[in-house]
C-alpha positions in Angstrom: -7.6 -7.0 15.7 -4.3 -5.8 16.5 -3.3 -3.9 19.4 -0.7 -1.0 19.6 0.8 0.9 22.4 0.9 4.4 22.6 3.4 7.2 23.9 1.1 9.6 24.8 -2.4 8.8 26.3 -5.2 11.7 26.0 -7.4 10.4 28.7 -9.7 13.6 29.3 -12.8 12.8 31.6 -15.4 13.8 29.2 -17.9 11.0 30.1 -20.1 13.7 31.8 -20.6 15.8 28.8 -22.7 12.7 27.6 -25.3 13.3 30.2 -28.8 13.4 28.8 -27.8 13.3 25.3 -29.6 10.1 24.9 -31.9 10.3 27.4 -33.2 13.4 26.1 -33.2 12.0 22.3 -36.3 11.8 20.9 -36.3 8.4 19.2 -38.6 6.5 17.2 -41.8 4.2 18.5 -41.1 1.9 20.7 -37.6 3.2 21.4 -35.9 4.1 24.6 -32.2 5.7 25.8 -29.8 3.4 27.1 -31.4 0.0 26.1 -31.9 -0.2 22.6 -35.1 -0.7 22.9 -36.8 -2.9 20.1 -34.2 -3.4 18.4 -33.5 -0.2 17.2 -29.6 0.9 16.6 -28.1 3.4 18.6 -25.5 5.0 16.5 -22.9 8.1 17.5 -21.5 10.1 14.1 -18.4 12.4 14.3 -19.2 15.0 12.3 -22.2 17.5 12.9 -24.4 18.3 9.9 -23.7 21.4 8.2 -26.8 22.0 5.9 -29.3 19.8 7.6 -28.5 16.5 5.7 -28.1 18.2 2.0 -26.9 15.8 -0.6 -25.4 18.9 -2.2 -22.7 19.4 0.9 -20.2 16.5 3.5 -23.7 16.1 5.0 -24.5 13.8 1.7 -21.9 10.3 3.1 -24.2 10.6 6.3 -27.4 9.3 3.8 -25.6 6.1 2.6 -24.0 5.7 5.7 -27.0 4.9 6.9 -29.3 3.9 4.1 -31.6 6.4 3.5 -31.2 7.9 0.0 -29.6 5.5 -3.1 -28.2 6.6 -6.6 -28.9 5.3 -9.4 -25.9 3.0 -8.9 -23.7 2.0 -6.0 -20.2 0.8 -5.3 -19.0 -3.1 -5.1 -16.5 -4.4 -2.4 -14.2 -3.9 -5.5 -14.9 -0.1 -6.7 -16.7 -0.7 -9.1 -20.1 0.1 -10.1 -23.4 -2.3 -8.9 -27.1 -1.7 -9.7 -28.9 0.4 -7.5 -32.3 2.4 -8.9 -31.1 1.3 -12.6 -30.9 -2.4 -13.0 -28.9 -1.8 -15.8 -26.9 0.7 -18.1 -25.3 0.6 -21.5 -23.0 3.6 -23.3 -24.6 4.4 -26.6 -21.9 6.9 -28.0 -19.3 8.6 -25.9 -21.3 11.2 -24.4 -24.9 9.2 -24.2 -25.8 6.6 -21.6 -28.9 4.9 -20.9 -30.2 3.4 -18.0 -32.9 1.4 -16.9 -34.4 1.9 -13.7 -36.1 -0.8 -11.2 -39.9 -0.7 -9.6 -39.2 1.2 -6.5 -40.8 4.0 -4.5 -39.8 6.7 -2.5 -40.7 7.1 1.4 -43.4 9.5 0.8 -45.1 6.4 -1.2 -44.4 8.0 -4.7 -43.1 5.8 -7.4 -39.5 6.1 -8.4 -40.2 7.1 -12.5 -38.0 8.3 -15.5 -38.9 12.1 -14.4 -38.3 11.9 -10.7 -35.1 10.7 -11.6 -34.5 13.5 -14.4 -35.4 16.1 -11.9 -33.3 15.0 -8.7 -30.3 15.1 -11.4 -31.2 18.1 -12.7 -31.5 20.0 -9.5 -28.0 18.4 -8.3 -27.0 20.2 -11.7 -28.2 23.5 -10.5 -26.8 23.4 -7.1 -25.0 26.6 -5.6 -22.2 25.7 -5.1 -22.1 22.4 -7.4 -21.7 18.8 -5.6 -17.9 18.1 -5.6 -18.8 14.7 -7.9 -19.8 17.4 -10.8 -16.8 19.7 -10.8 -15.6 18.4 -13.8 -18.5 17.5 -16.0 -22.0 18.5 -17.0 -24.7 16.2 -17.0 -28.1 16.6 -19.0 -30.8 13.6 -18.0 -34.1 13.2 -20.1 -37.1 10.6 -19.7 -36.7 8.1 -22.7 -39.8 6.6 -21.4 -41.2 5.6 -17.6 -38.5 3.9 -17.0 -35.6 4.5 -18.5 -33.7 7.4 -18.5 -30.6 8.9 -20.8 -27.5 10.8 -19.5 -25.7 12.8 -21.4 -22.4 14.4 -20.8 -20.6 17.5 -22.4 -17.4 15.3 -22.9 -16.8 12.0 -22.8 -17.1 10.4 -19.5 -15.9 7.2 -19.1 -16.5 6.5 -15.5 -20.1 8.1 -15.1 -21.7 5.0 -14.0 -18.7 5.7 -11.0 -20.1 9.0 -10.7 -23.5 8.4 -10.2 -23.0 6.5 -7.1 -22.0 9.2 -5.0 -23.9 10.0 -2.4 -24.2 14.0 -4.1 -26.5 12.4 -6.5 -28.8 10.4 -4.2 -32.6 10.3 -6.0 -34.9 12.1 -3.8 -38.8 12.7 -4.6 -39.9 15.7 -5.7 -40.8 16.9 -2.3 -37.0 17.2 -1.6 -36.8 20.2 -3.5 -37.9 23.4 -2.9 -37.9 26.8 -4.5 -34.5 27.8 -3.3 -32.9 24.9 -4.9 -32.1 23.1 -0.8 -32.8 19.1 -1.1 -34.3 17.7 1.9 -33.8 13.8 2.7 -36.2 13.5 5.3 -38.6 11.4 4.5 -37.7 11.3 0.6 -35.4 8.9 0.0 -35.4 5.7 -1.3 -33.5 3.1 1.5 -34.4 0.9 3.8 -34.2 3.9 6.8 -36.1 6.4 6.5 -35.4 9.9 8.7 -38.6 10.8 10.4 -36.9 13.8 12.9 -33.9 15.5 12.8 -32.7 17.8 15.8 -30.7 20.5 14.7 -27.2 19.3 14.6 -28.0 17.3 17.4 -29.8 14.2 16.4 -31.6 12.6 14.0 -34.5 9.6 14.6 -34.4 7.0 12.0 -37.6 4.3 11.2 -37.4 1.1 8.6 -39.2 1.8 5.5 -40.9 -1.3 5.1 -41.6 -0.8 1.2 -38.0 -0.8 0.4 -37.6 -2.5 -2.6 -34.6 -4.4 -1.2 -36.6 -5.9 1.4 -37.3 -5.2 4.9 -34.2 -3.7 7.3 -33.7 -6.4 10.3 -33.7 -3.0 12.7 -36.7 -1.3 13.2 -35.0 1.7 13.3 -31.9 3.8 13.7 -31.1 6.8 16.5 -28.4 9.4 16.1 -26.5 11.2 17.7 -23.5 13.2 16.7 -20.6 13.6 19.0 -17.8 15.9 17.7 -15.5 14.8 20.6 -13.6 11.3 20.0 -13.5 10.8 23.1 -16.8 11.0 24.0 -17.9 8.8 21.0 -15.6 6.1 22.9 -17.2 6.4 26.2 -20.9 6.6 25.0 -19.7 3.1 23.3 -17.7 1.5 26.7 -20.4 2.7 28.7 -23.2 1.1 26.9 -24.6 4.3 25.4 -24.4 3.6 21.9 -23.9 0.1 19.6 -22.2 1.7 17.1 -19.3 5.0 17.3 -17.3 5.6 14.3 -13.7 7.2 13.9 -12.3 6.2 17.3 -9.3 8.0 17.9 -6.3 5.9 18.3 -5.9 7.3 21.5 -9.0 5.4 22.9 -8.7 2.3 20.4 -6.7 0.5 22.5 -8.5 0.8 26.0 -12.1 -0.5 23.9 -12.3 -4.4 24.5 -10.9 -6.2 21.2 -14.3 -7.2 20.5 -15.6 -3.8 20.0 -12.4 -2.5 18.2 -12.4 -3.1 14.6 -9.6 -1.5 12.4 -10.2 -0.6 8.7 -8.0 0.1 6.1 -9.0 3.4 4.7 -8.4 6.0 1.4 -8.3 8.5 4.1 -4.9 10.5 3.6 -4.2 13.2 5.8 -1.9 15.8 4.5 -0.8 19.3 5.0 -2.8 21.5 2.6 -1.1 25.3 1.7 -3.2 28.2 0.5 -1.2 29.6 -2.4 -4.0 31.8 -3.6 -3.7 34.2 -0.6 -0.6 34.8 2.3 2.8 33.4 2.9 2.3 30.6 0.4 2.0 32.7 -2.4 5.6 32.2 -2.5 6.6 28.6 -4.0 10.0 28.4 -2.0 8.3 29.2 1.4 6.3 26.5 0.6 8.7 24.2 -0.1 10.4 25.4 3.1 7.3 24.3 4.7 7.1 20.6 2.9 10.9 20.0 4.0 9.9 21.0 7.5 7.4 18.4 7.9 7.9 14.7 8.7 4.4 13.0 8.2 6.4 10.0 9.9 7.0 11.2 13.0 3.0 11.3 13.3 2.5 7.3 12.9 3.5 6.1 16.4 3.4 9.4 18.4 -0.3 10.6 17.2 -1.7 7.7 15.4 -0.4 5.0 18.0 0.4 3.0 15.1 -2.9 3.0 12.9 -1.6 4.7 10.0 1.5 4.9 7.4 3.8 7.0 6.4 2.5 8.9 3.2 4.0 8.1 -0.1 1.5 10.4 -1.9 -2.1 11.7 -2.2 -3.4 7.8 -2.4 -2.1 4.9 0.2 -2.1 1.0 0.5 -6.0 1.2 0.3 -6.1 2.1 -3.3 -3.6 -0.7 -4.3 -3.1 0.2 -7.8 -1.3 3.5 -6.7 1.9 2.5 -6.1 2.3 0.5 -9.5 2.1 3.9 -11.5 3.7 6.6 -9.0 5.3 8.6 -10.9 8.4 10.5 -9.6 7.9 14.0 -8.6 10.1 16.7 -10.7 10.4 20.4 -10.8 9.5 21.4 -7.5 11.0 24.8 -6.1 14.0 25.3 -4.1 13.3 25.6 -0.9 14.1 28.8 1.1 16.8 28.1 3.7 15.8 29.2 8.2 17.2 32.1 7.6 15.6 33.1 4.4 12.3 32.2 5.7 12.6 33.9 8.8 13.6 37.4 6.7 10.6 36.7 4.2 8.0 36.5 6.9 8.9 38.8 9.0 6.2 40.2 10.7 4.0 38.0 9.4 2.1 34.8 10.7 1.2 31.5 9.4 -2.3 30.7 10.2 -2.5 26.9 10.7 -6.1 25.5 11.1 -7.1 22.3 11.7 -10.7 20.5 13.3 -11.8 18.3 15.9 -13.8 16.1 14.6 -10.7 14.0 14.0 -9.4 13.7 17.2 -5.5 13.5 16.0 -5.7 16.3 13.8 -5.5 19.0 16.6 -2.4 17.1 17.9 -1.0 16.2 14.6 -1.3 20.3 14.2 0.9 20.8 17.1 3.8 18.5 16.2 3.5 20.2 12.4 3.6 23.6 14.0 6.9 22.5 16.2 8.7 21.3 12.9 7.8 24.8 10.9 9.5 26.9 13.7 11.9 24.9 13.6 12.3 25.7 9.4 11.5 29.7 10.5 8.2 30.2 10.6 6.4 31.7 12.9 2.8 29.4 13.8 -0.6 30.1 15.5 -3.1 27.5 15.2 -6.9 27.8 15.1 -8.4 24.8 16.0 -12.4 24.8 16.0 -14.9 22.1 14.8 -14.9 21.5 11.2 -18.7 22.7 10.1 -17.5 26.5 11.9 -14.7 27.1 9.6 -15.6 24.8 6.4 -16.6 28.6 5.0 -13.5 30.2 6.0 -11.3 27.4 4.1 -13.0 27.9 0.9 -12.6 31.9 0.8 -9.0 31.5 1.9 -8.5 32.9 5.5 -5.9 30.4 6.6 -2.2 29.9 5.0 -2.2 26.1 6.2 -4.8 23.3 7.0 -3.9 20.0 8.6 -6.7 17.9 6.4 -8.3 14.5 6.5 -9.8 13.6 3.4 -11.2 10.5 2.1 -10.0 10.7 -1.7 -12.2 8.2 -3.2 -15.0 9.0 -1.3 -16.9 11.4 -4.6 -17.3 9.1 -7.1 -14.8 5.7 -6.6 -12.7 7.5 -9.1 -9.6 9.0 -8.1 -10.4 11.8 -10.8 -13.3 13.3 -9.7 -10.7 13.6 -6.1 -8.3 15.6 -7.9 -11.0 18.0 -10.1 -12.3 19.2 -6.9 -9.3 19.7 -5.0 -6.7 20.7 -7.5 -8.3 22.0 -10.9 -8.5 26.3 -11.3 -12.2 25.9 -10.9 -12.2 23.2 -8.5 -15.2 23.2 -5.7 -13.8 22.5 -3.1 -10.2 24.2 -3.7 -8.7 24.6 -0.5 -5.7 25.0 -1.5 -6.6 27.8 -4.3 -4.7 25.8 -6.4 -4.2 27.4 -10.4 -1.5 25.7 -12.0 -2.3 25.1 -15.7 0.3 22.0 -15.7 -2.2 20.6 -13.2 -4.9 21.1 -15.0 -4.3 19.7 -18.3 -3.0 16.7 -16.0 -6.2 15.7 -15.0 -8.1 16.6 -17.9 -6.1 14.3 -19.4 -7.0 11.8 -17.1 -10.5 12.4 -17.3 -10.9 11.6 -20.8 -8.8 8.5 -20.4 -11.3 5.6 -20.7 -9.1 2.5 -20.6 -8.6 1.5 -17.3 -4.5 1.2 -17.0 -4.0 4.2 -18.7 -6.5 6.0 -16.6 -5.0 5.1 -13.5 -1.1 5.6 -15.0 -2.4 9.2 -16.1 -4.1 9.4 -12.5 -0.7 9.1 -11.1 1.0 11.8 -13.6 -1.5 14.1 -12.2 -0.4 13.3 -8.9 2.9 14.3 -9.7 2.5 17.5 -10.9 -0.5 18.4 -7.9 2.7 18.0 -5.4 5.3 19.3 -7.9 3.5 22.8 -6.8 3.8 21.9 -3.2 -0.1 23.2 -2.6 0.0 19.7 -0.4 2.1 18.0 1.7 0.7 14.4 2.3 1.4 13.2 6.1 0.0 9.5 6.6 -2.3 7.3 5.0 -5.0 6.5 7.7 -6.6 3.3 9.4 -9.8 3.9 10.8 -11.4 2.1 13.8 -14.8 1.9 13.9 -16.0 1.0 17.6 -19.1 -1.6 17.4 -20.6 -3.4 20.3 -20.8 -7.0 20.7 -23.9 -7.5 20.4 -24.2 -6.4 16.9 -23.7 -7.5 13.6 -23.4 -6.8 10.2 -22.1 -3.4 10.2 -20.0 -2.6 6.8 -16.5 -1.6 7.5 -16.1 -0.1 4.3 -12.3 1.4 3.1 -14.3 4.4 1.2 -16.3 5.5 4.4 -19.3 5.5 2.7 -21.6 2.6 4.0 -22.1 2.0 7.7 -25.8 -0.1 8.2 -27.7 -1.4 5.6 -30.9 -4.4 6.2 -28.8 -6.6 8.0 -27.5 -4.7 10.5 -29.0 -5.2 14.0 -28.8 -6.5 17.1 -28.3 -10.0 18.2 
């Protein structure tokens, strides 16, 4: 793995703020702190839970991160779809699918049938507020027979076997779901792990499900913990405190041994997002102002330490076909001049946010608010931990977010990405983004069912998303997952969506 200095070294003493938290998990039989007892895999995750492991919010990668819940399909090493609960699938017309489903059962030792399916569908359907993976489409599932099931969509959907292995649609048993529409995964899934505790936002305690109908997990079991700090996560790893830690900040990556330090090509992009629903960005040449300011290229050495890229738009190297279609970005605004910005927001402040669950965000943040005083504006930052201001995003309190986001993490399918970010009625909308150009754009691209053209109409509507200037794209990521020596098979997986699976465990 390679190895890259760094100019600036964050080396904050947090080791003590580690005391207890394994020694005071409650794990699993046979398990202990410290040891990995059994067997079992000790595993430290970045980002806290925000709705106690709902497949309807971010908590939903955390499930196929560490195989508890499956769709009815799931991603290849290429992107593309692979049986999961259906063995098969077949497009009848353009808006009906059918799919046939394999003997399994759920942890609660129900059997996986036609209608259990139907009804985990049909209360992702209902969600308030909708999965991200269902912005732009509406899906209606019915029991042919036991076991087979038809989808049917509104409009033509040429990527829904795509869609339906996001993590959103994981099948859960009809215990999952209660009156007021919340999904539970504990205990209901379908994988080879199945959650027996979880802690709060603490800590979660993981068993092997033994009837897994992919056969029996090599570890016995699985106990988390989630550590919002980076730093931390890299200590508890050094120190022998966990096997696995995800997203290590590039400021620790290089003092882990090489052995534990494994780099990853990711469709993580980080970007500046603008709220131009609400504020100073309301204005499209302040907001141009704001993307001259910033240089997402003074960020790869200084914050990154090297694991990252320049950004050349919303997708990077990791989604290989992007660069083949970019399409040249026309029609932006002029941009207002120092002085003109400085008149225009006078009096006024722009509200920067960022999180630290991604330890180079908060630093990123303060080299992006350097550059936009430097353009005129006047910057104060609120920097908390992503699941306390995930509300205030949505509604719009905040002019500016520095933002990590996988973009093909939803479905595989770039367009699914782009509804929920960028269409008027997009669910997760940060950047209150109504541009009827934009739109149409990925309309357009949803429909599109040949593969080239999808992806060349994929690009057009990348265009026109950063024609409005709603984001400014920074760097394209590489992340470094942290994994002891003594383990193997752990998936280092570009989408950030797999983790463990049945043969990961300890030598």
């Amino acid at each position: 793995m390679r190895t890259t200095s760094r100019g600036l070294l964050l080396t904050l003493a947090l080791t003590p703020l580690l005391a207890g938290c394994f020694a005071a998990s409650e794990q699993g039989s046979g398990s202990g702190a410290g040891g990995g007892t059994a067997g079992r895999l000790r595993v430290a995750l970045a980002v806290p839970p925000v709705q106690a492991l709902s497949p309807y919010s971010n908590d939903a990668t955390v499930l196929s991160k560490l195989s508890v819940a499956e769709g009815l399909t799931a991603l290849d090493k290429n992107g593309a779809p692979a049986p999961a609960l259906a063995t098969s699938w077949k497009q009848t017309d353009p808006t009906h699918w059918t799919f046939e489903l394999r003997k399994a059962t759920f942890q609660d030792g129900t059997k996986v049938t036609a209608d259990s399916v139907v009804n985990a569908l049909n209360h992702a359907g209902a969600a308030e507020p909708k999965p991200r993976v269902l912005s732009d489409v509406t899906l209606t599932a019915k029991a042919a027979d036991a076991d087979t099931v038809t989808i049917a969509t509104k409009t033509a959907d040429p990527v829904l076997p795509l869609r339906l292995a996001s993590p959103a649609l994981a099948i859960l048993s009809a215990k999952a779901y209660g009156k007021d529409g919340a999904a539970s995964p504990i205990g209901t899934g379908t994988g080879p792990f199945r959650i027996t505790k979880l802690t709060g936002k603490s800590a979660a305690v993981l068993d092997r499900y033994d009837g897994y109908w992919g056969g029996k997990a090599k570890a016995p079991g699985i106990d988390v913990t989630w550590i919002a700090d980076g730093t931390a996560r890299a200590n508890a790893l050094r120190g022998g405190e966990v096997d696995i830690a995800e997203w290590i900040p590039t400021s620790q990556a290089k003092l882990l041994d090489a052995k534990t330090r494994h780099e990853v090509p990711s469709v993580r992009t980080d970007s500046l997002v603008l709220n131009t629903g609400s504020g100073l960005f309301t204005d499209p040449a302040l907001r141009a102002a704001a993307r001259e300011a910033v240089d997402g290229s003074a960020l790869v050495d200084s914050v990154f330490g090297g694991y990252a890229d320049p950004a050349q738009g919303l997708f990077g190297p990791a989604v290989p076909w992007a660069a083949d279609h970019r399409v040249q970005v026309t029609g932006r605004a002029r941009a207002a001049t120092a002085p003109q910005v400085k008149a225009d927001t006078k009096g006024k402040t722009l509200r920067l946010a960022t999180y630290t669950n991604r330890a180079e965000l908060p630093e990123a943040a303060t080299v992006l608010q350097q550059q936009l005083e430097k353009a005129g504006f006047t910057v104060k930052q609120d920097v908390r931990e992503y699941t306390q201001m995930e509300g205030d995003l949505l509604a719009g309190k905040y002019d500016a977010l520095v933002f990590s986001r996988v973009t093909l993490l939803d479905t595989g399918d770039a367009v699914a990405y782009l509804a929920s970010d960028y269409t008027s009625d997009g669910v997760y909308n940060i950047a209150r983004l109504k541009d009827s150009k934009v739109d149409r754009a990925i309309e357009s691209a949803a429909e599109e069912g040949d593969t080239t053209k999808r992806r060349q109409k994929i690009m057009a509507a990348e265009a026109e998303i950063l024609r409005t200037d709603a984001v400014v794209p920074l760097v394209h990521e590489r992340v470094v997952q942290g994994i002891a020596t003594d383990v193997e098979g752990v998936l280092l997986d570009p989408r950030e969506r797999s983790l463990i699976d049945v043969d990961t465990h300890l030598k």
